[in-house]
py3Dmol code that shows the C-alpha trace and the ligand (Angstrom):
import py3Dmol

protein = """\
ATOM      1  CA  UNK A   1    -105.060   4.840 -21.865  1.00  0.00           C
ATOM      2  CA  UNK A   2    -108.456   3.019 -21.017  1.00  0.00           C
ATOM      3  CA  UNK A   3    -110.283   4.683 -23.347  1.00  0.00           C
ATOM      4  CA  UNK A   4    -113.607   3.533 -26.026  1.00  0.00           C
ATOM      5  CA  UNK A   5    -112.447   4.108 -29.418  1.00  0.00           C
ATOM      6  CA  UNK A   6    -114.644   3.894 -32.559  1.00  0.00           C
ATOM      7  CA  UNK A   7    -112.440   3.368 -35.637  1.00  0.00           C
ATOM      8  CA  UNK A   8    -114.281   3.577 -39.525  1.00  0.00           C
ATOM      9  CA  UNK A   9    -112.378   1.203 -42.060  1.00  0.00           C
ATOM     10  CA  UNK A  10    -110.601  -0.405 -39.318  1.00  0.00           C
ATOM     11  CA  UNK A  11    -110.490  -3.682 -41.190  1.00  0.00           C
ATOM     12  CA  UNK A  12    -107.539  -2.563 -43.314  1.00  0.00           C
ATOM     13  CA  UNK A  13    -105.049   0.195 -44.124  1.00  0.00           C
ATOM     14  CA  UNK A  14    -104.879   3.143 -42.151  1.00  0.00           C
ATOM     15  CA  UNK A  15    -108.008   2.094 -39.836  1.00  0.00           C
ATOM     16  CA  UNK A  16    -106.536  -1.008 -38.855  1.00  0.00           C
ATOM     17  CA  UNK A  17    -103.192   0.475 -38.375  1.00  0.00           C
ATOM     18  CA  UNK A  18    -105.055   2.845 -35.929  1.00  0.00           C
ATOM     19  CA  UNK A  19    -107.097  -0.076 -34.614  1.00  0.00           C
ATOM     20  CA  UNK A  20    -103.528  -1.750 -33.662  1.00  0.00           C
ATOM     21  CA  UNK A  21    -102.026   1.791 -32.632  1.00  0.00           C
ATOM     22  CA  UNK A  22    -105.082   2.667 -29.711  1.00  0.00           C
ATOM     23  CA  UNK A  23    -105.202  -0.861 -28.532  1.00  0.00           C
ATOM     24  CA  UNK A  24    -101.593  -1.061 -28.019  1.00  0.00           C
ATOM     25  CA  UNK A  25    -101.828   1.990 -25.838  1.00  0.00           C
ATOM     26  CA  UNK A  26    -104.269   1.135 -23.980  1.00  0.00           C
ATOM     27  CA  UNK A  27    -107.599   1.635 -25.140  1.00  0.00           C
ATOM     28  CA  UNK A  28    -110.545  -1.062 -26.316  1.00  0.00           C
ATOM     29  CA  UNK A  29    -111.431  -0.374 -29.999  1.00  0.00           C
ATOM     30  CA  UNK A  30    -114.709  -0.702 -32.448  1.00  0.00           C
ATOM     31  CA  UNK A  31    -112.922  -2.014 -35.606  1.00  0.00           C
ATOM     32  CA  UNK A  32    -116.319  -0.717 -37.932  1.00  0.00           C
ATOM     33  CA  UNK A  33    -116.065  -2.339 -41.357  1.00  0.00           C
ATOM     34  CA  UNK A  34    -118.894  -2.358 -43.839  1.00  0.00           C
ATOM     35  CA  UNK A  35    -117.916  -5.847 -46.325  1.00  0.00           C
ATOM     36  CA  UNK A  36    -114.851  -8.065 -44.895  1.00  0.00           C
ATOM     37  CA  UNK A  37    -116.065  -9.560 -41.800  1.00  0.00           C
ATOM     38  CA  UNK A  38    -113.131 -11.950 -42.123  1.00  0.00           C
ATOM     39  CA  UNK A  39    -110.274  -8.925 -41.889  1.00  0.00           C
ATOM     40  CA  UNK A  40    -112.282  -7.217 -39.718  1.00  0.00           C
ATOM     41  CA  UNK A  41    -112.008 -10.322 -37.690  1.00  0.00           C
ATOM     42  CA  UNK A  42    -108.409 -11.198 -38.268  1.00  0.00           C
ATOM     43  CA  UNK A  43    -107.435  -7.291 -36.496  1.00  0.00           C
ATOM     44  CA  UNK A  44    -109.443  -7.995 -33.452  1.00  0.00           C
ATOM     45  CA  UNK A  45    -107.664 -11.578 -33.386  1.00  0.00           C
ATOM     46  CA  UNK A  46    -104.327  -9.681 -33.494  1.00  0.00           C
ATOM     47  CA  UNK A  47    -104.988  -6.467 -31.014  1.00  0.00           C
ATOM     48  CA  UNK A  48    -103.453  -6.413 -27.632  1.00  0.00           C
ATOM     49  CA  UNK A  49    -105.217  -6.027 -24.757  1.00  0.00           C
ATOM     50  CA  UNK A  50    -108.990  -6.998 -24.203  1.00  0.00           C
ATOM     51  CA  UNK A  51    -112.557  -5.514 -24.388  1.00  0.00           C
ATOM     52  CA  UNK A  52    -112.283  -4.718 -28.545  1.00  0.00           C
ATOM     53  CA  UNK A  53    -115.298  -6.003 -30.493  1.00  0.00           C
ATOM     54  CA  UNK A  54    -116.238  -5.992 -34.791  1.00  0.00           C
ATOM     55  CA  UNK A  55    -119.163  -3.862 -35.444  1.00  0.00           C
ATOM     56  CA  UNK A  56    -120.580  -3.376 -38.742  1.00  0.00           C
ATOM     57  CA  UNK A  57    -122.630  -0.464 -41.405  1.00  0.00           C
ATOM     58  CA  UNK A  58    -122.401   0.622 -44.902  1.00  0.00           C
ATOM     59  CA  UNK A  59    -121.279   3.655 -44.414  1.00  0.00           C
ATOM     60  CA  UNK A  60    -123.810   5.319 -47.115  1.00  0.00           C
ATOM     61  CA  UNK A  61    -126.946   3.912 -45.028  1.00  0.00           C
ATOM     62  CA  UNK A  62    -128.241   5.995 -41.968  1.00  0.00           C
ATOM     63  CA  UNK A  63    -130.276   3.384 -40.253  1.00  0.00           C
ATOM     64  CA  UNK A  64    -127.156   0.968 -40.304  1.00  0.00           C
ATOM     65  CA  UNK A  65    -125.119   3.575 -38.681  1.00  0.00           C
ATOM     66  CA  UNK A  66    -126.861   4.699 -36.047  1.00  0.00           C
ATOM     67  CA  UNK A  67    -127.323   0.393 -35.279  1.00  0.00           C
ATOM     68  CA  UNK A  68    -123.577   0.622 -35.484  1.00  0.00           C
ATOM     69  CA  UNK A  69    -122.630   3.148 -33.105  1.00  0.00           C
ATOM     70  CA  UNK A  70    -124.907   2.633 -30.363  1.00  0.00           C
ATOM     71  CA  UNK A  71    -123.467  -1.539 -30.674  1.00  0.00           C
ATOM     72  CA  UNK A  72    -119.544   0.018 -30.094  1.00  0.00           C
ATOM     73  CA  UNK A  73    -121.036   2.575 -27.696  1.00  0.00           C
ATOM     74  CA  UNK A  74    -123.131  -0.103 -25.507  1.00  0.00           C
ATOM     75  CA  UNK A  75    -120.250  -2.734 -25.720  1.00  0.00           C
ATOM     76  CA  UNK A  76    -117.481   0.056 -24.878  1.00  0.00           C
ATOM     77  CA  UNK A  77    -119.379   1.889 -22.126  1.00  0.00           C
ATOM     78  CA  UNK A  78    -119.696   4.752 -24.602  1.00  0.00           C
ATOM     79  CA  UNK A  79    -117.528   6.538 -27.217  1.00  0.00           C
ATOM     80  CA  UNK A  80    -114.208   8.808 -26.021  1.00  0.00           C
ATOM     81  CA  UNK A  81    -112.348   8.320 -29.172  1.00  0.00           C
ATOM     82  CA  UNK A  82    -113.959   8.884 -32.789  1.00  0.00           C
ATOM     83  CA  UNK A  83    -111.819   8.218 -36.204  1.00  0.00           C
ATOM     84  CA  UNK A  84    -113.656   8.812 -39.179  1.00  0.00           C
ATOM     85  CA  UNK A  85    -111.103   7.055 -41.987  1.00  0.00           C
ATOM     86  CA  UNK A  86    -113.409   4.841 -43.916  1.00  0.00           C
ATOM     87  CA  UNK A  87    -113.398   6.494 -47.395  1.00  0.00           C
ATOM     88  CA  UNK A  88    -113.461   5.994 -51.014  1.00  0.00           C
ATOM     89  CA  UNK A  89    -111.399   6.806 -53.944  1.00  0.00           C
ATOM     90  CA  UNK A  90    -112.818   5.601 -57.239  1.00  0.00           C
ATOM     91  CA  UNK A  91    -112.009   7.348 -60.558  1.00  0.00           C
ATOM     92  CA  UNK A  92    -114.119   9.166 -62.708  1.00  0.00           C
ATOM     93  CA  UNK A  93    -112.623  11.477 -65.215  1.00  0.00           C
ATOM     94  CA  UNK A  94    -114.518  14.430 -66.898  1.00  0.00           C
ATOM     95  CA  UNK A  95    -113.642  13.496 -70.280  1.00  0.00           C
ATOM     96  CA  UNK A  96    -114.255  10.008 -69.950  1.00  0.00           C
ATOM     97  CA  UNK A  97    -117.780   9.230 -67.518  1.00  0.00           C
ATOM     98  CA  UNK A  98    -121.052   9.578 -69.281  1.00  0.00           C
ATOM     99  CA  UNK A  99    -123.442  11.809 -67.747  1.00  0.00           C
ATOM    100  CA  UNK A 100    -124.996   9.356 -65.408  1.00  0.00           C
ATOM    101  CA  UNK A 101    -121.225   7.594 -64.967  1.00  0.00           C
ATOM    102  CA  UNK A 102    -120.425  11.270 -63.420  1.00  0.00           C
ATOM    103  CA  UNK A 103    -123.565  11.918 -61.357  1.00  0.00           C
ATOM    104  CA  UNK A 104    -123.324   8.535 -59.501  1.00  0.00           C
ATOM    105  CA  UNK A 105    -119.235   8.959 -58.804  1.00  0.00           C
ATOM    106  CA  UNK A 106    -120.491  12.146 -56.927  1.00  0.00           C
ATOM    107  CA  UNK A 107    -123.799  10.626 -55.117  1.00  0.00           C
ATOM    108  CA  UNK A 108    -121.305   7.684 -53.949  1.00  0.00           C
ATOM    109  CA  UNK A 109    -118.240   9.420 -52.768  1.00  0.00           C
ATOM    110  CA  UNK A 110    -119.818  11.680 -51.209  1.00  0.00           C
ATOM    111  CA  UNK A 111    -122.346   9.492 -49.419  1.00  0.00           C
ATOM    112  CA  UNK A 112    -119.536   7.193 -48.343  1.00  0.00           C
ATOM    113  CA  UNK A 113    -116.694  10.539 -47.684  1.00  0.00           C
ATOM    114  CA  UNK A 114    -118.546  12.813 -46.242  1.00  0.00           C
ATOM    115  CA  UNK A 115    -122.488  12.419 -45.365  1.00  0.00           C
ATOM    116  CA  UNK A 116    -121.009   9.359 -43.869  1.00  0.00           C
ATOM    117  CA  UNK A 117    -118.740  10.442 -41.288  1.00  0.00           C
ATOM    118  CA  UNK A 118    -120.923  13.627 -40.575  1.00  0.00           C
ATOM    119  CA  UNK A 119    -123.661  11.015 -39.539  1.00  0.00           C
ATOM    120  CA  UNK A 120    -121.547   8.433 -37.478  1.00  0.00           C
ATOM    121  CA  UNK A 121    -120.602  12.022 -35.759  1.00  0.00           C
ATOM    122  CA  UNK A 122    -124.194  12.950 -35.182  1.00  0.00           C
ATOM    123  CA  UNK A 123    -124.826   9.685 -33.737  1.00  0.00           C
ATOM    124  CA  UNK A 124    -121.421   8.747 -31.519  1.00  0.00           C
ATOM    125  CA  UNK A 125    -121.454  12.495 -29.826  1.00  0.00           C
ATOM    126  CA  UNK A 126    -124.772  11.344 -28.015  1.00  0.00           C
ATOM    127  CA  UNK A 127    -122.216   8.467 -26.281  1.00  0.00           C
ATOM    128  CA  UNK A 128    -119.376  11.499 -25.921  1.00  0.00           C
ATOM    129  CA  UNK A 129    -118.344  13.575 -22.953  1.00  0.00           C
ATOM    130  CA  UNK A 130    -115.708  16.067 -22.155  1.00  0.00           C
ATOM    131  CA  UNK A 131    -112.560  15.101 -22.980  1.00  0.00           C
ATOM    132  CA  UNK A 132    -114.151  13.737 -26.128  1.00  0.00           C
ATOM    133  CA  UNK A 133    -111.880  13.237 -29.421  1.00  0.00           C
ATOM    134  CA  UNK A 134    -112.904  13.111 -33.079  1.00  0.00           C
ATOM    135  CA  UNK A 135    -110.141  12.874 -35.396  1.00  0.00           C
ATOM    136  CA  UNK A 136    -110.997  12.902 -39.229  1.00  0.00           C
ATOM    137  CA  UNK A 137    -109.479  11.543 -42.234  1.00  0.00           C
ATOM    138  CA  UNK A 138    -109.298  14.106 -44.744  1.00  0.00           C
ATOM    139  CA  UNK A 139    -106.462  13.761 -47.675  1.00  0.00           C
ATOM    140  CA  UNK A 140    -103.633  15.961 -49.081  1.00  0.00           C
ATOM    141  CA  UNK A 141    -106.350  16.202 -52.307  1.00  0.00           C
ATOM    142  CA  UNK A 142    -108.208  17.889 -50.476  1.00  0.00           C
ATOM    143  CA  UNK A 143    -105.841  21.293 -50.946  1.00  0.00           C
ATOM    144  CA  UNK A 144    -103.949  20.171 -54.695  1.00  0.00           C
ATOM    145  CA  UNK A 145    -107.702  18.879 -56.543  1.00  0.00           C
ATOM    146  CA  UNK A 146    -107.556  15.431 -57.453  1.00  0.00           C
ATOM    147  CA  UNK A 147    -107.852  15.672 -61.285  1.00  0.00           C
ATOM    148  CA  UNK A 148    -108.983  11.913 -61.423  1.00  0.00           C
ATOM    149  CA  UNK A 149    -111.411  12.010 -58.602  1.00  0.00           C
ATOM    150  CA  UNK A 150    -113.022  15.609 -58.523  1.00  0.00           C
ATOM    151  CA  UNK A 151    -115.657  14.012 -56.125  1.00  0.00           C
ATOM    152  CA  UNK A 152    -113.004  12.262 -53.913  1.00  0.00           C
ATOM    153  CA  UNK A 153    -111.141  16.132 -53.419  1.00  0.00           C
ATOM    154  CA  UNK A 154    -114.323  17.883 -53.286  1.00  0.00           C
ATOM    155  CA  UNK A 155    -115.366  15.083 -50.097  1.00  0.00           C
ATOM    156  CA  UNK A 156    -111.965  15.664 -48.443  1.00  0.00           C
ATOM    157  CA  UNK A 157    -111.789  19.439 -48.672  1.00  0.00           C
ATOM    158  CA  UNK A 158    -115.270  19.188 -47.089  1.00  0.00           C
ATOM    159  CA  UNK A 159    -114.127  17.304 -44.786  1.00  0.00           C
ATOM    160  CA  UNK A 160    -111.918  19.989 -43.386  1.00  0.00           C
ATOM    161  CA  UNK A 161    -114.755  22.942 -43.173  1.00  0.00           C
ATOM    162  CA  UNK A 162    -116.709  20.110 -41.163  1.00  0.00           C
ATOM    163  CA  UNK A 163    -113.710  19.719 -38.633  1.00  0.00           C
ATOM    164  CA  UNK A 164    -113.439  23.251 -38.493  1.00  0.00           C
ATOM    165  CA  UNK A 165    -117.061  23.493 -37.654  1.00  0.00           C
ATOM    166  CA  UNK A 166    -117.488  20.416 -35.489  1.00  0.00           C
ATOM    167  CA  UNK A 167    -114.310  22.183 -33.589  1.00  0.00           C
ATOM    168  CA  UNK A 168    -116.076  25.180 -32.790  1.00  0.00           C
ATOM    169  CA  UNK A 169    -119.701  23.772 -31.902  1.00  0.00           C
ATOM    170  CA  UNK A 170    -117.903  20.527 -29.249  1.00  0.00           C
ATOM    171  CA  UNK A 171    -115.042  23.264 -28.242  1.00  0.00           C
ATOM    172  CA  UNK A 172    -117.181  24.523 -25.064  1.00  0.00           C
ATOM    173  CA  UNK A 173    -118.050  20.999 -24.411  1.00  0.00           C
ATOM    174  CA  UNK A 174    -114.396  19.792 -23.902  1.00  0.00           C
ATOM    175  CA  UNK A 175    -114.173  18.001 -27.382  1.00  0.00           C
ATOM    176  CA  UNK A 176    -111.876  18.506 -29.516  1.00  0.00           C
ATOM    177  CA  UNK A 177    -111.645  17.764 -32.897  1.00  0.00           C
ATOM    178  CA  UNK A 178    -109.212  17.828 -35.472  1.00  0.00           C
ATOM    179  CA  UNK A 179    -108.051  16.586 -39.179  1.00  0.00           C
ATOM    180  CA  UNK A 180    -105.212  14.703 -40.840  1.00  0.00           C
ATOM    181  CA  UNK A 181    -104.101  14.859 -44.291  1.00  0.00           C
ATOM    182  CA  UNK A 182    -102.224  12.178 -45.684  1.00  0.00           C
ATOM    183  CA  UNK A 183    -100.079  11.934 -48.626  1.00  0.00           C
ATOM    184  CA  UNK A 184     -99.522   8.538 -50.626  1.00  0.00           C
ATOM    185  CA  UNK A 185     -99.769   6.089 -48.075  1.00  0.00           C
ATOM    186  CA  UNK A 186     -99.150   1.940 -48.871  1.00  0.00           C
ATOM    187  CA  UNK A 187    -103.026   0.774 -48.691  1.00  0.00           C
ATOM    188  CA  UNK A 188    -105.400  -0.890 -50.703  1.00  0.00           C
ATOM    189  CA  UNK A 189    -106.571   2.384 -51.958  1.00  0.00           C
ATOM    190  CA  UNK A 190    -103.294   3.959 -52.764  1.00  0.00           C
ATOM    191  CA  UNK A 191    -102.117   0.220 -55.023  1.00  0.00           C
ATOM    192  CA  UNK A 192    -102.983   1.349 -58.384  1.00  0.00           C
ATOM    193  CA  UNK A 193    -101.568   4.452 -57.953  1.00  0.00           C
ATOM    194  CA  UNK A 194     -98.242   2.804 -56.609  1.00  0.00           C
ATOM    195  CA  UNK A 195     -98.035  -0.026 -58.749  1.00  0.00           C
ATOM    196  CA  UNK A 196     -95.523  -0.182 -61.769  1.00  0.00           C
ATOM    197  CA  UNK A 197     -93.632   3.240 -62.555  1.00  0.00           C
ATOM    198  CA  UNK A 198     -96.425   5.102 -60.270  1.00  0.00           C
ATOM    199  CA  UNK A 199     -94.232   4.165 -57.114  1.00  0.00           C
ATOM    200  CA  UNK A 200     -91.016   5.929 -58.121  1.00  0.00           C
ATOM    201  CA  UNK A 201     -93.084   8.884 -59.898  1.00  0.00           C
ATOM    202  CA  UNK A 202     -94.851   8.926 -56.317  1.00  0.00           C
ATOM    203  CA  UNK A 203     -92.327   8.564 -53.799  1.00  0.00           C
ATOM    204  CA  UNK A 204     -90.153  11.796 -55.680  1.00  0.00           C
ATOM    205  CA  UNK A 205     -92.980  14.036 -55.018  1.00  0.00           C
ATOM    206  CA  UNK A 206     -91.725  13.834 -51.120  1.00  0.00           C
ATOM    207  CA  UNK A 207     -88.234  14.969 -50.229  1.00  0.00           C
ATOM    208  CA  UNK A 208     -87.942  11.863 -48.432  1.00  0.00           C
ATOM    209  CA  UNK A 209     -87.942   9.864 -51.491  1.00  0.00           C
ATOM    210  CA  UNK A 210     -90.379   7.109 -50.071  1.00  0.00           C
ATOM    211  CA  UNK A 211     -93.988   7.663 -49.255  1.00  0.00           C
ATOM    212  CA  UNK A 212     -95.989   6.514 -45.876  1.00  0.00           C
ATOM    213  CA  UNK A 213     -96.501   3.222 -44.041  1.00  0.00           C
ATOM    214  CA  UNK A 214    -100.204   2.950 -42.724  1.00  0.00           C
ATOM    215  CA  UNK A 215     -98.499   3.019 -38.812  1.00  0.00           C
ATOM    216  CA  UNK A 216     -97.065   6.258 -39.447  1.00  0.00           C
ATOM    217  CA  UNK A 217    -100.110   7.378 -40.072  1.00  0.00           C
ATOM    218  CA  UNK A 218    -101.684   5.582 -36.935  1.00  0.00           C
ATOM    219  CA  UNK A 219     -99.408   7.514 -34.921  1.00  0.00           C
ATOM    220  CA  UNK A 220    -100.157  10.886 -35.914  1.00  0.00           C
ATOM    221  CA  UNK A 221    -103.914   9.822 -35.429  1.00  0.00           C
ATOM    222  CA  UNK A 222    -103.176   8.761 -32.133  1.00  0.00           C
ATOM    223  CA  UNK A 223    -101.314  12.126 -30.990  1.00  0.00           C
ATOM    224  CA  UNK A 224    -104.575  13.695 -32.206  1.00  0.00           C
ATOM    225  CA  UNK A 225    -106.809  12.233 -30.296  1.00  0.00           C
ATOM    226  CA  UNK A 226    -104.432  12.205 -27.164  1.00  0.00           C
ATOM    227  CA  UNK A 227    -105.466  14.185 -24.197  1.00  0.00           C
ATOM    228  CA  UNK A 228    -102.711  16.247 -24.738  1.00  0.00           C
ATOM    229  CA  UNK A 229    -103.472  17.398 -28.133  1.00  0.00           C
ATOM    230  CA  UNK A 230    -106.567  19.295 -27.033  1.00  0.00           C
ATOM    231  CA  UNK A 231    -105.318  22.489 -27.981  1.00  0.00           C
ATOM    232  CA  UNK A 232    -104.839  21.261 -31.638  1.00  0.00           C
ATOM    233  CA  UNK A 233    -108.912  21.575 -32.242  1.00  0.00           C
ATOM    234  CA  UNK A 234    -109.334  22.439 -35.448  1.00  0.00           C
ATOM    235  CA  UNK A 235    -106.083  21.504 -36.811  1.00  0.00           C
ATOM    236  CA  UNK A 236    -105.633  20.021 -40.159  1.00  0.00           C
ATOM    237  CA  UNK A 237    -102.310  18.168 -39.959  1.00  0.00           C
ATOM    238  CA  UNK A 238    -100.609  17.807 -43.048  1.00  0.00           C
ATOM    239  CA  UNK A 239     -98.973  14.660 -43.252  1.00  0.00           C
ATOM    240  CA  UNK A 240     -97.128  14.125 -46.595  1.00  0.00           C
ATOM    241  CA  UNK A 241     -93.909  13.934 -46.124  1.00  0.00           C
ATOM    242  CA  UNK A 242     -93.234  17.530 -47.158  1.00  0.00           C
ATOM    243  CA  UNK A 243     -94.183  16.591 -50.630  1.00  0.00           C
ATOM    244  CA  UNK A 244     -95.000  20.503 -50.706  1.00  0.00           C
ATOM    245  CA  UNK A 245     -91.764  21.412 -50.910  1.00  0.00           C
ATOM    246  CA  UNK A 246     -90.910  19.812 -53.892  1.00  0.00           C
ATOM    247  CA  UNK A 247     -94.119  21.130 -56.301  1.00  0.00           C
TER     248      UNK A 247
END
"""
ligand_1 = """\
44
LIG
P -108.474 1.320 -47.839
O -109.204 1.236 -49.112
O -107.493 0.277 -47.480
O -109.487 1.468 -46.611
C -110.715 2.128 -46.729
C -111.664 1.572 -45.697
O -112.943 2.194 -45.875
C -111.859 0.071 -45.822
O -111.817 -0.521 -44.563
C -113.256 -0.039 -46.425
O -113.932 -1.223 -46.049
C -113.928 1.186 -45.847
N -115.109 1.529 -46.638
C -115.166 1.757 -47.971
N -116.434 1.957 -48.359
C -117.204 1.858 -47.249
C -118.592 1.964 -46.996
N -119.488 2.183 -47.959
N -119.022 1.803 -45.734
C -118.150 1.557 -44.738
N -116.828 1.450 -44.903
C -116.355 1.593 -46.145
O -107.765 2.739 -47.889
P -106.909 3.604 -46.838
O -105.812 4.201 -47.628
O -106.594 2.845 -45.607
O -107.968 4.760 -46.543
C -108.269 5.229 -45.242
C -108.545 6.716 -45.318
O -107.346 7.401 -45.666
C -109.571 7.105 -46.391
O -110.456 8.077 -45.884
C -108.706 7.699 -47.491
O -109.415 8.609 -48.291
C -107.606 8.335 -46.704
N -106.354 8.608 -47.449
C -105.623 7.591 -47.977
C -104.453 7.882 -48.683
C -103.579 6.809 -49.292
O -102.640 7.131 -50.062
N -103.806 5.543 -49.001
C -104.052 9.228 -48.847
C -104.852 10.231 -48.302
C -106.004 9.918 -47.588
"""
view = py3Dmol.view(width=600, height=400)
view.addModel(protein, "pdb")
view.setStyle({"model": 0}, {"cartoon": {"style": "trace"}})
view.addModel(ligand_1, "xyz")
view.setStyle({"model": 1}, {"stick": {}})
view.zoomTo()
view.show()
């Protein structure tokens, strides 16, 4: 499709799957990663087409962001295509964090999940025009509570009022912007939770009986942010394999 795309996380899981998923359709991709140069590396050795580049921030530090975007935007010819994945998802149970334990679970996810993607927004919407996508990485936690990770729900429902909002301020400028929700999904993130027993207590929450391969997560990203999904702004898109249904 030709288009600059600026991907957080893209140097594994679902941001590299998306990485993989916009290059082979077309468009020259920012894989952002914040410590693994060497994946980051190893997706940009493996994407079709030409034109990608590495760039890199911690996602909890301003300055490095705005450095960040304006390296993707400069070496793209500007931003068309924002996906805010990068994320956390550490645990830190009432019961069981001291006081200070607690108050620096919230100060990091929330950093990292949410004042994080609001600011690589601020900053790649000065490189955006009409026609403009952002597509954010929210989390089916975000509407169930994450009883392990109040911080990590509390980010991701967050998340959604700041699509919501985002929609309605870029909506007269042609942007659209929009939310997906994943259920378990085989990452890095997800492999605790899937390891052992946790996969077949995990897969049964979805009437399919198996839960989601980063790609099929990549493509639903990529239908959001097609130019045919403009009307969508706004949407949250529930992607969980109807685990719903079976609660
Ligand atoms: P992952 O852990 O494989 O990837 C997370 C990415 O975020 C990595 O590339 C990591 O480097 C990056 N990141 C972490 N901290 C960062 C920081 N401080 N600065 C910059 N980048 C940072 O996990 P994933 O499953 O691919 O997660 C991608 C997104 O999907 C996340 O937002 C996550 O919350 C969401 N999600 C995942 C699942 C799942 O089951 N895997 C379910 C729902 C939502």
């Amino acid at each position: 499709m030709n288009r600059s795309v600026l991907v957080t996380g893209a140097s594994r899981g679902i941001g590299a799957a998306a990485a993989r998923a916009f290059a082979a359709a077309g468009d020259r991709v920012a894989i952002h990663y914040s410590a693994s140069a060497d994946s980051a590396a190893q997706v940009l050795k493996e994407l079709p087409g030409s034109g990608h580049l590495t760039v890199q921030a911690d996602l909890a530090d301003p300055a490095a962001i705005e450095a960040m975007v304006s390296d993707a935007a400069t070496a793209l010819g500007g931003i068309d295509v924002l996906v805010n994945n990068a994320g956390i998802y550490h645990p830190h149970r009432i019961r069981e964090t001291t006081y200070a334990e607690w108050q620096q679970a919230w100060a990091d996810t929330l950093a990292v999940n949410l004042v994080g993607p609001s600011n690589v927004t601020w900053c790649a919407v000065r490189h955006m025009s009409r026609g403009g996508r952002i597509v954010n990485v929210s989390s089916r936690g975000a509407f169930r509570g994450e009883p392990n990770q109040p911080a990590y729900g509390a980010s991701k429902a967050a998340i959604v009022s700041f699509t919501q909002s985002l929609a309605r301020a870029l909506g007269p400028e042609g942007i659209a912007v929009t939310a997906i929700a994943p259920g378990w999904t085989v990452t890095d993130m997800a492999a605790v939770n899937l390891a052992g027993d946790g996969y077949d207590r995990r897969r049964l929450e979805s009437p399919l009986e198996r839960v989601a391969d980063p790609s099929e997560v990549a493509a639903a990203i990529l239908y959001l942010a097609s130019r045919e999904a403009e009307f969508a702004t706004g949407t949250v898109l529930d992607f969980n394999g109807g685990s719903y249904l079976r609660m």
